[in-house]
C-alpha positions, 0 to 999 in steps of 0.5 A: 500500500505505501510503495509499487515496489518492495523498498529498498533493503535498507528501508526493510531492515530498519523497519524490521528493526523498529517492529522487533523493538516495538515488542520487545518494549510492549513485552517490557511493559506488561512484564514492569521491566523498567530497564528494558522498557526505558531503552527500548522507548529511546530507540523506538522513533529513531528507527521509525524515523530511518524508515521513512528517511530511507522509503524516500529519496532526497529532495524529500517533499516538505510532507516529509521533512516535517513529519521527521520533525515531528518524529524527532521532537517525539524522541525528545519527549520519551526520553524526557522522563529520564533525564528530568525527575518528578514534576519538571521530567512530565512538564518537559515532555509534555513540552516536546509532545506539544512542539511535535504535534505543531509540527504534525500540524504543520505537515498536515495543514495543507489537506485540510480541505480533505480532512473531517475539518470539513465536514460534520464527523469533526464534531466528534473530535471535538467531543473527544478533546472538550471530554478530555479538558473537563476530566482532567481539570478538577486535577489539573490545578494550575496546568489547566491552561497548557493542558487546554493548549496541548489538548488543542494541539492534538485534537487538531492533528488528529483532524488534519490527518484524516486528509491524508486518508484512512490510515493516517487517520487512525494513527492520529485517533490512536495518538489522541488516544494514546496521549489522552490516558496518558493526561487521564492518568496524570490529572484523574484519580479515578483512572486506574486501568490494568497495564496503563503504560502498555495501553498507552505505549501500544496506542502510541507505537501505532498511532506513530506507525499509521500516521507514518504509513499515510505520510509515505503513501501520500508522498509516495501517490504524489510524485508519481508521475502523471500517467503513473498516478493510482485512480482518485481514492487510492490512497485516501482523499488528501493523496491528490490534494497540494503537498505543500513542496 
């Protein structure tokens, strides 16, 4: 789905590199292996981020370019909680998250007219997000307003990444997801679910895959030569739309 042909070699390895850690760290969660979990997360974004890096040729589109931006500045956010303690390692990456989503933003803005932005299924992101706000703040204290800011951020991403398809907009579901037990879990008491941090890293890994996929498939869909193009529909909606170069 993402490529006409099989991908280079390199490309292959580096995904089969981020699948085996992506189990490896979802093991280490159910098994509260923190040693093996920390490491295993520092390594997660990098090597979906060579993925992509390698499925793709330079000069890579601005598509591209910011959704390694965005993976990046995901990496600093899950390295964040060890290089900080208590307060200040949560404050620090919720801050790297925030500056991640801006750039999924970015990357996405231009397919916005393709996207649920447009049409009335937006309501329930919009549910989603004002839910979200109203659980976290009784315990939100100060924080209430960059939680209301982050929360903003993300429910846009996941909006905009819908004009990239449907694979792409299950991985922006699945982030808003992923980030939302993850505020649950800081701002709520009564949110205490079996194997949170697996829950949470699960809907992450995904969403960060999916959103992956989309990007590469629409990047793939638009360069394209003409006479080469798949039938409207192919690869979603946002595939036919500007990619914004």
């Amino acid at each position: 789905m993402i490529l006409d042909r099989p991908p280079r070699r390199s490309a292959t390895l580096t995904a089969a590199g981020f699948a085996t850690v992506a189990v490896v760290h979802l093991g280490a969660q159910l098994a509260d292996a923190g040693a093996v979990s920390r490491v295993s997360q520092w390594l997660l974004m990098p090597l979906l981020a060579a993925t992509m890096a390698l499925a793709t040729t330079a000069p890579r589109s601005r598509l591209v370019r910011t959704t390694l931006l965005a993976l990046a500045f995901s990496w600093l956010g899950d390295t964040a909680p060890s290089l900080f303690d208590g307060d200040a390692a949560f404050l620090v990456m919720i801050a790297f998250f925030l500056l991640a989503q801006l750039a999924y933003v970015v990357a996405f803005l231009p397919y916005a007219a393709a996207s649920v932005a447009t049409r009335p299924a937006v309501v329930m992101y919009l549910a989603a997000v004002a839910g979200l706000v109203v659980a976290c703040a009784p315990g939100a204290g100060v924080l209430l307003v960059p939680a209301l800011i982050y929360g903003l951020c993300l429910g846009t991403t996941a909006v905009l990444s819908t004009g990239l398809g449907r694979v792409a907009g299950t991985g922006g579901a699945l982030f808003l997801l992923s980030d939302a037990m993850i505020a649950l879990g800081a701002f709520a008491e009564w949110f205490t679910p079996p194997a949170e941090g697996f829950w949470v890293m699960l809907t992450y890994i995904a969403g960060q895959t999916l959103l992956v996929w989309g990007v590469l498939a629409t990047d793939k869909a638009e360069s394209a030569p003409e006479r080469l193009r798949p039938p409207d529909g192919e690869f979603g909606a946002g595939a036919t739309t500007s990619s914004g170069r």
